[in-house]
Each structure stands twice: as structure tokens, then as C-alpha cells.
C-alpha positions as CSV (number, residue, x, y, z in Angstrom):
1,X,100.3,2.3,141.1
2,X,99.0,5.4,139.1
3,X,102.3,6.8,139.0
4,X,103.9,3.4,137.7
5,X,101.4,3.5,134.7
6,X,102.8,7.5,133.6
7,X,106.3,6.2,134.1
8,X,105.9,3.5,132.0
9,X,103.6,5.4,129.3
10,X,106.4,8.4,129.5
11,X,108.8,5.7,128.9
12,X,106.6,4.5,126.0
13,X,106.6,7.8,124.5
14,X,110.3,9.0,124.9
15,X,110.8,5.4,123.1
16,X,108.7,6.1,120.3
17,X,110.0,9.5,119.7
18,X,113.9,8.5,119.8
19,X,113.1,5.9,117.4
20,X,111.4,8.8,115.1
21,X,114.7,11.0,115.6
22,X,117.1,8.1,115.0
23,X,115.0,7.5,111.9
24,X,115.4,10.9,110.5
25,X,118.5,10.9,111.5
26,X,119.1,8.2,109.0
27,X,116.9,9.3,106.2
28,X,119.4,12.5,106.6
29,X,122.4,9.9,105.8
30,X,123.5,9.8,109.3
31,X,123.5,5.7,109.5
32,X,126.8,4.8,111.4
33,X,126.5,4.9,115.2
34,X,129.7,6.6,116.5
35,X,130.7,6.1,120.3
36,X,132.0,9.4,121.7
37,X,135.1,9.4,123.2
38,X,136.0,10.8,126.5
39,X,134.2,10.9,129.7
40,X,132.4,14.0,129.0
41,X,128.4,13.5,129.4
42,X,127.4,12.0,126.3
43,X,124.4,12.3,123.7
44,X,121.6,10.4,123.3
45,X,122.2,9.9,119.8
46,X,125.9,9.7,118.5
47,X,125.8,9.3,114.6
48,X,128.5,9.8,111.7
49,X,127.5,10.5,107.9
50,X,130.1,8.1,106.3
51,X,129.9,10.3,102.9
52,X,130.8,14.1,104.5
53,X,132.3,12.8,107.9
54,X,129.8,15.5,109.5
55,X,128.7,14.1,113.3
56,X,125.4,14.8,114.4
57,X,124.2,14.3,118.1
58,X,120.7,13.4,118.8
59,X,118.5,14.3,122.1
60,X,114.5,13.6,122.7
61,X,113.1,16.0,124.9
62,X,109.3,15.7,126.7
63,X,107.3,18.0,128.0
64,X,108.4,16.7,131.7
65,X,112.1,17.2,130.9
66,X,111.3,21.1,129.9
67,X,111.6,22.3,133.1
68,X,114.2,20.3,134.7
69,X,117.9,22.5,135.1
70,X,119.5,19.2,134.3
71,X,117.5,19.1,130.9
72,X,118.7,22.9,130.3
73,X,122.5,21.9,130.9
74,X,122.2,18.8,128.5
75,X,121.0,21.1,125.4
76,X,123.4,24.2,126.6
77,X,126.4,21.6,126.4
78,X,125.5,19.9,123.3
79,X,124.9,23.1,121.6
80,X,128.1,24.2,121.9
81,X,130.0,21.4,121.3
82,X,132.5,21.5,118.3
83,X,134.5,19.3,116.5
84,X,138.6,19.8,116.7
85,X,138.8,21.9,113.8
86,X,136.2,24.4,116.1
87,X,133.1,23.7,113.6
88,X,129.8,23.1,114.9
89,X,128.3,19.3,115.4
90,X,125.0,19.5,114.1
91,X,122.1,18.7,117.2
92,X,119.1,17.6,116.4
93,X,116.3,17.5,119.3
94,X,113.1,15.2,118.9
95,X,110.0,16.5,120.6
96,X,106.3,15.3,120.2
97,X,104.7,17.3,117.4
98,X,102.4,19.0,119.8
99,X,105.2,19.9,122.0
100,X,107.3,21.7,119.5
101,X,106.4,25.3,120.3
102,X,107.3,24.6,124.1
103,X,110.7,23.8,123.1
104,X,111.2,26.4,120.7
105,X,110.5,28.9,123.4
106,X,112.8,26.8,125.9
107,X,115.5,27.3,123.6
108,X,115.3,30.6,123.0
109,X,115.0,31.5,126.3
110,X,118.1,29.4,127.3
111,X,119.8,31.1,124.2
112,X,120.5,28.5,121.9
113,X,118.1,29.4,119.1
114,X,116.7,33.0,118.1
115,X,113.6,33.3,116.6
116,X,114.7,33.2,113.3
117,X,116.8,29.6,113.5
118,X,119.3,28.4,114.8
119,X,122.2,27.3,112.3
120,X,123.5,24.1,113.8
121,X,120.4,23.3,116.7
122,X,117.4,21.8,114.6
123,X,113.8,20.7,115.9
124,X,112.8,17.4,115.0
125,X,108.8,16.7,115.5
126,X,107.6,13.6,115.8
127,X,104.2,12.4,115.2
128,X,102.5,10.2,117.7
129,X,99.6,8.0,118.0
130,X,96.8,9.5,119.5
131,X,96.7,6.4,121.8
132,X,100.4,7.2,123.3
133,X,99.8,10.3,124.7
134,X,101.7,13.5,124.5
């Protein structure tokens, strides 16, 4: 039953934290909820700012999913991803506050960002209560 409970309290937090992204996502004036089209694997988070047209994808990423190869292929593909006029979709990733550096270093390892930024990928931290975990 032990490993019900961290199911259910990773659930919790990967919960909390795409509510946080989808939050900032809006404060950013990304409000309408877009479906992607295709049957390409899709994001998380599909959103439209209704006042540039820009799309922004959204992905929340835990500790557990760092090392998982099926995590690394999710944040290589959305990275890359462009519109049809070949600019890049911005991509935000949420990530518990304390788990920020860890992703950092994921994604420069993976190439996606260098150490100095990375243009289009951007790090969302989200603050958690002490009580959740993380």
C-alpha cells in the first residue's frame, strides 16, 4: 500500500504544479486552449495567445520523470517543434521550485538549452506547499 500512497501524492504534486504552469501560462496571455491537430504525440498544455496568435506548449516535469528516456523524447520533440512558417512554438516546462537546477542540467545535457538560455525553451518553477512534497 506504501507505494499507492507515492502514487497518489506524485499524482497530487504533478497536479498542483500543471495548475501553477497553466496559471502562468495565462498570466502570460496565453488563455485559449488550442487542440493540436494531427496524430503526432501531443503536449500537455496546448494554448493560443488570441492577441499575437503565438502558440505555446506546456509540459510538467518531476523529479521521477528526469530520468526516464520517454521523458527525454517528449522535451527533445517539443523543442523542436515549429509552426508552418518554420518559427519556434514557445515551451514552457513546470518543475517544482526545488527541482529546477535538476532540469536545467537535464536540458542541457539533452541539448535543448545552453547555459546561457535557451531562446524559445523556458523553466517555469512552481512553489509548493511544504506539506506536498517535492
Amino acid at each position: 500500500m506504501i507505494g499507492a500512497t507515492v502514487a497518489a501524492g506524485e499524482s497530487d504534486l504533478r497536479a498542483h504544479v500543471h495548475r501553477g504552469l497553466s496559471a502562468h501560462l495565462s498570466a502570460l496571455g496565453y488563455t485559449n486552449p488550442r487542440s493540436s491537430g494531427g496524430t503526432a504525440e501531443r503536449p500537455e498544455i496546448v494554448r493560443m495567445n488570441p492577441v499575437r496568435g503565438r502558440i505555446a506548449y506546456g509540459e510538467t516535469v518531476l523529479r521521477s520523470d528526469l530520468g526516464r528516456p520517454s521523458c527525454h523524447k517528449r522535451l527533445m520533440s517539443f523543442s523542436q517543434r515549429r509552426t508552418r512558417r518554420r518559427s519556434s512554438i514557445l515551451f514552457f516546462i513546470g518543475v517544482v521550485e526545488t527541482q529546477r537546477g535538476e532540469l536545467e542540467g537535464l536540458l542541457e545535457k539533452l541539448g535543448i538549452r545552453s547555459a546561457v538560455g535557451g531562446g524559445h525553451v523556458h523553466v517555469v518553477p512552481i512553489a509548493v506547499p511544504e506539506d506536498a512534497g517535492g
